[in-house]
C-alpha positions as CSV (number, residue, x, y, z in Angstrom):
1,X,255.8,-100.9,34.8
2,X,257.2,-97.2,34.2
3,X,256.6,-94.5,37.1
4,X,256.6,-91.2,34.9
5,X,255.1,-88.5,37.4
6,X,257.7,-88.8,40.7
7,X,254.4,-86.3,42.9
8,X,253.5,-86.8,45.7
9,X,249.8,-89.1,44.9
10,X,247.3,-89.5,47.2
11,X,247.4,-92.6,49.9
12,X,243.6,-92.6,50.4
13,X,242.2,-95.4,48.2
14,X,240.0,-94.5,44.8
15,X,236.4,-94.9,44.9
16,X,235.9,-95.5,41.0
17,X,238.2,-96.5,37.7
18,X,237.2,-94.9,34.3
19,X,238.3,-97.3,31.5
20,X,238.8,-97.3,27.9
21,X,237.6,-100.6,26.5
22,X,239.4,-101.4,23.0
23,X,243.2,-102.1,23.1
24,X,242.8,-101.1,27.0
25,X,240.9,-103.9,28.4
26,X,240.0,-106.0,24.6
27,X,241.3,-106.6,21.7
28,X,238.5,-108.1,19.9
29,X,238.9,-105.3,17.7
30,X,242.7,-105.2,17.1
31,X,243.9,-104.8,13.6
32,X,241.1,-102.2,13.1
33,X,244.0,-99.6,11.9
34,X,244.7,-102.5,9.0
35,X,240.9,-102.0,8.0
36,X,240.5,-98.0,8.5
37,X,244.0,-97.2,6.1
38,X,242.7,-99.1,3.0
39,X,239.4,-97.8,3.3
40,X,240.9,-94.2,3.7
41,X,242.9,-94.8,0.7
42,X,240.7,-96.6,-1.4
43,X,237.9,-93.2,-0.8
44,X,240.6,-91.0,-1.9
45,X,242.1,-92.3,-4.4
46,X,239.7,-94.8,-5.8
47,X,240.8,-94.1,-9.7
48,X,244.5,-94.3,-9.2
49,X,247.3,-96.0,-6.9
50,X,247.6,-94.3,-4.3
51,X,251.1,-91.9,-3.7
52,X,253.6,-92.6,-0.8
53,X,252.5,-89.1,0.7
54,X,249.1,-90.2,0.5
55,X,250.0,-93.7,2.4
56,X,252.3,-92.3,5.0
57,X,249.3,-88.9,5.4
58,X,246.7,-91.5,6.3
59,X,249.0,-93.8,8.7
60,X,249.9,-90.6,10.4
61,X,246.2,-89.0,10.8
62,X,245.3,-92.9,11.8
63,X,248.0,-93.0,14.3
64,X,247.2,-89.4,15.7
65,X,243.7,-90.2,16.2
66,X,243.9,-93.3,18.1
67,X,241.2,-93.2,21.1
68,X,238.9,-90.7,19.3
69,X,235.3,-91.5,18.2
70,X,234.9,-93.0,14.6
71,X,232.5,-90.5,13.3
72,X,235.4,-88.1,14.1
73,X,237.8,-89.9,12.3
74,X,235.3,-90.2,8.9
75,X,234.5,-86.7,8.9
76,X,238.6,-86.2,8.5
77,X,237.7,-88.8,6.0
78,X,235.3,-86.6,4.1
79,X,237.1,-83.3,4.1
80,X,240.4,-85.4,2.5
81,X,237.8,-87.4,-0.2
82,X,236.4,-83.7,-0.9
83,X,240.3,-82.2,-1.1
84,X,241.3,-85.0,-3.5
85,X,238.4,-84.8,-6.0
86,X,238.9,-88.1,-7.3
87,X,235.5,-89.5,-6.2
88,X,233.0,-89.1,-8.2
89,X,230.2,-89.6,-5.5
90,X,231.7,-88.3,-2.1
91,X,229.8,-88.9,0.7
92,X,228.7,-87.6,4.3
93,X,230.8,-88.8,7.6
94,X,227.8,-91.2,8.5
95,X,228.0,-93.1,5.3
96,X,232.1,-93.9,5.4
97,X,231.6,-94.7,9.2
98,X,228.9,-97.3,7.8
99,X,231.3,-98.6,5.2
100,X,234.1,-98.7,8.0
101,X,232.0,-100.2,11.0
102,X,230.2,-103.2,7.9
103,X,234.3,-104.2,7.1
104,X,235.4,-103.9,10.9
105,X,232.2,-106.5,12.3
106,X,233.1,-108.6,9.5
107,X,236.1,-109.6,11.6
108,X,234.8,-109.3,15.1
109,X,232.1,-111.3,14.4
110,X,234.0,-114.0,13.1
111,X,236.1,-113.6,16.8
112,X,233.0,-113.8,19.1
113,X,231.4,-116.3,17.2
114,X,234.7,-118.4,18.5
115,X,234.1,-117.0,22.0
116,X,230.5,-118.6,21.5
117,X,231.5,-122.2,20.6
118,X,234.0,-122.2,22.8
119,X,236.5,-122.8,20.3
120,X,238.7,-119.8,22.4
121,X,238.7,-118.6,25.7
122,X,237.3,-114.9,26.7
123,X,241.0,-114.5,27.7
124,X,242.4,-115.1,24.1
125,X,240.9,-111.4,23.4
126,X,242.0,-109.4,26.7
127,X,245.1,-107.6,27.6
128,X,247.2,-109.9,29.9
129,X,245.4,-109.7,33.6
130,X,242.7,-107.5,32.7
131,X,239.8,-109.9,34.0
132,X,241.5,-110.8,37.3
133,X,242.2,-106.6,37.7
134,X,238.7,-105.8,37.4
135,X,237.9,-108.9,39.4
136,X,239.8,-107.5,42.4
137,X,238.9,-104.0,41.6
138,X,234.9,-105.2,42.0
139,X,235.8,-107.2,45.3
140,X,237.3,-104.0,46.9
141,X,233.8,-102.2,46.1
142,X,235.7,-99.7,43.5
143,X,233.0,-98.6,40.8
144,X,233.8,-99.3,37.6
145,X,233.3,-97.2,34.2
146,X,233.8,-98.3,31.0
147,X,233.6,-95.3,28.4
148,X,234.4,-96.3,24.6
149,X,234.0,-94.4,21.1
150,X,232.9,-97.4,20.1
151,X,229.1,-97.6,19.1
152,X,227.1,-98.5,21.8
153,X,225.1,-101.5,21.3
154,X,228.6,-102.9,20.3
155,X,230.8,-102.3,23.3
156,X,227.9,-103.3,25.5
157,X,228.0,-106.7,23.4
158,X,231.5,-107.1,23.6
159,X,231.8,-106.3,27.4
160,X,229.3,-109.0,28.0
161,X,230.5,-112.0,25.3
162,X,234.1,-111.3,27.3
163,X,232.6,-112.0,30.6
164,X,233.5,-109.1,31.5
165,X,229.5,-107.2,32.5
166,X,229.5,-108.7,35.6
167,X,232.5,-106.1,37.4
168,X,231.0,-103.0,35.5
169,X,228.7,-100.5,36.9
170,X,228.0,-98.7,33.7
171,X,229.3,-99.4,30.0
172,X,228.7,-96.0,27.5
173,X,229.7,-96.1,24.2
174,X,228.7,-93.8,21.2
175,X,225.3,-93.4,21.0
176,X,223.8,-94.3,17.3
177,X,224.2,-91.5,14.8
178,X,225.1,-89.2,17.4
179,X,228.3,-87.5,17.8
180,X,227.2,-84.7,20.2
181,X,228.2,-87.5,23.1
182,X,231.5,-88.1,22.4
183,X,233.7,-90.3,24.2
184,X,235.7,-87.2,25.6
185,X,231.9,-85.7,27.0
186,X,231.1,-89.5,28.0
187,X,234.2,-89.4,30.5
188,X,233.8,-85.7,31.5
189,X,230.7,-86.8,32.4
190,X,231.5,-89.5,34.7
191,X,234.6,-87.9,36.0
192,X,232.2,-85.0,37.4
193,X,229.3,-87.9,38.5
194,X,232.7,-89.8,41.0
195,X,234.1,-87.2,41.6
196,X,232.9,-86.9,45.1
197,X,235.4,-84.6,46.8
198,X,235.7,-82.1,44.0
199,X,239.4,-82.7,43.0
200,X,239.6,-86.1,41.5
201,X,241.5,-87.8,44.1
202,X,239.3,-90.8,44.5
203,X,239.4,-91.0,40.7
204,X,241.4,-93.2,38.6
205,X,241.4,-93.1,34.6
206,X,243.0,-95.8,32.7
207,X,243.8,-95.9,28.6
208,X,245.6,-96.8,26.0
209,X,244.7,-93.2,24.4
210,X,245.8,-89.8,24.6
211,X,242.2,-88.4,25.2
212,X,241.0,-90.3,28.7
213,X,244.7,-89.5,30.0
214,X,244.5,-86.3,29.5
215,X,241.1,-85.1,30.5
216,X,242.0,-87.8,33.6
217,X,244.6,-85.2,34.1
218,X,242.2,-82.1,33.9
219,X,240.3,-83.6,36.1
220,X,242.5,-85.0,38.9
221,X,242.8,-88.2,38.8
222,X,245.3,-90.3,39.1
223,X,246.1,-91.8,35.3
224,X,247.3,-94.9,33.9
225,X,248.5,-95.6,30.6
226,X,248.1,-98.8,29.0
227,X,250.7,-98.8,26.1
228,X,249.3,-102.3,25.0
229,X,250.4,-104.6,22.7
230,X,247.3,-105.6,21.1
231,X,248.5,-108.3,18.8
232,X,250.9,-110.3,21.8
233,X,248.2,-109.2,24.5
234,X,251.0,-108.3,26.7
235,X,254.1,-106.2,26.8
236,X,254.2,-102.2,25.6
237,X,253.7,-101.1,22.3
238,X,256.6,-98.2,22.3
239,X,254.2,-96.0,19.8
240,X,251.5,-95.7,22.3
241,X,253.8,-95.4,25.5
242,X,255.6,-92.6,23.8
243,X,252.2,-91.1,23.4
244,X,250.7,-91.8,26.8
245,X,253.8,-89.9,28.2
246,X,252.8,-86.9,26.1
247,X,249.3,-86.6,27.3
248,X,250.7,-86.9,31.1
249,X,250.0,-90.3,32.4
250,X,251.5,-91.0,35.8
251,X,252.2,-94.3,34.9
252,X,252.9,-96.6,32.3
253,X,252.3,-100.5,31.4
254,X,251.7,-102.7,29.0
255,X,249.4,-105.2,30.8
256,X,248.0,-106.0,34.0
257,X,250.6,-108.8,34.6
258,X,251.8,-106.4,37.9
259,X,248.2,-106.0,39.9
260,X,249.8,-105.3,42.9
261,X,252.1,-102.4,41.7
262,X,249.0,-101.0,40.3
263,X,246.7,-101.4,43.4
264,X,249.0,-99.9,45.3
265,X,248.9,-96.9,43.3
266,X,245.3,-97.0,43.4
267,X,245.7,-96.8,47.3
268,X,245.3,-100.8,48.3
């Protein structure tokens, strides 16, 4: 665990955690970057190999936009299939997002349907400590928030087949073929709805993205970054902590393997 901000925090203990859900508490859906870059490339340049610019354009947009809402993402998608003019039927953001989210459930259905034989354990998809730091979090009556640019009906879904429902107040994901609630609005929103005293002292947000850090930030809250290794489920991932330390984040880990260092941040 990394202490970035050396402040002076707050001693009084938060009353509610905001958390990002994919690659901060799950990772039912890592390796979604390894679906998103060939159906970037494969939209805009679906008549010819693609160019190294092109490949290392896409991997950069991809890895600048991690933590933002798909739709977001697809409309990039459509201005860079429109640039390119090698489709011959482009398409609106909605209909790449479909193409996206139909290749993306391919593979985490194929994971929950484990979770639902029992051939794996709920554990085999979450960052290292998660359940048992939510688990404590729940016991010490701290309200929990889970606020995802992932659609909806799908977070909720995962939250529950994880085991994971019964520590959360509220779960809000994208709402269906609406991007006027994105996930920055969706945490703005709870930050105001906790924030009880008026300056986000009580407040905790924690991420693996540069968006809930920041507007954490904005809003007072004490921040931590989660600069997970999806794939290993434990130890940082030095692209995202470099990034996390960008956007502010007072702290930084990889995992929840520490919940005492973390609790004690959280004033407990």
């Amino acid at each position: 665990m990394e202490w970035i901000k050396t402040g002076n925090y707050p001693s009084v203990p938060v009353t509610a955690v905001v958390l990002d859900f994919d690659g901060t508490i799950s990772t039912l859906r890592e390796g979604w970057e390894t679906i998103m870059e060939p159906l970037m490339l494969e939209m805009i340049s679906p008549e010819t190999p693609p160019s190294a610019g092109l490949v290392r354009k896409v991997q950069d947009y991809i890895s600048e936009s991690i933590g933002i809402q798909t739709i977001f993402q697809m409309e990039w998608l459509a201005e860079q299939v429109k640039e390119a003019g090698e489709s011959k039927e482009p398409h609106d953001a909605w209909w790449y997002k479909d193409l996206y989210n139909q290749r993306l459930l391919e593979q985490v259905q194929q994971r929950i349907a484990r979770l639902e034989s029992g051939a794996c354990l709920p554990e085999s998809y979450q960052i290292a400590g998660s359940k048992a730091f939510l688990a404590e979090l729940h016991r010490k009556g701290v309200k929990i928030y889970i606020a995802s640019g992932t659609d909806d009906v799908d977070v909720k879904k995962e939250v529950k087949v994880l085991g994971l429902d019964q520590y959360v107040s509220e779960i809000h994901g994208a709402p269906h073929r609406e991007k006027s609630c994105s996930k920055e609005k969706v945490i703005q929103m709870l930050l105001r709805k906790t924030a009880s005293d008026g300056n986000g002292s009580r407040l905790a947000v924690i991420g693996d993205g540069k968006v809930e850090i920041r507007l954490g930030k904005e809003a007072g809250a004490r921040t931590i970054g989660l600069a997970s290794d999806e794939k290993r489920r434990h130890g940082v991932n030095e692209l995202k902590r470099a990034k996390l330390i960008q956007a502010g984040a007072d702290i930084i880990t990889g995992d929840f393997s520490q919940p005492e260092k973390l609790l004690k941040f959280l004033g407990y």
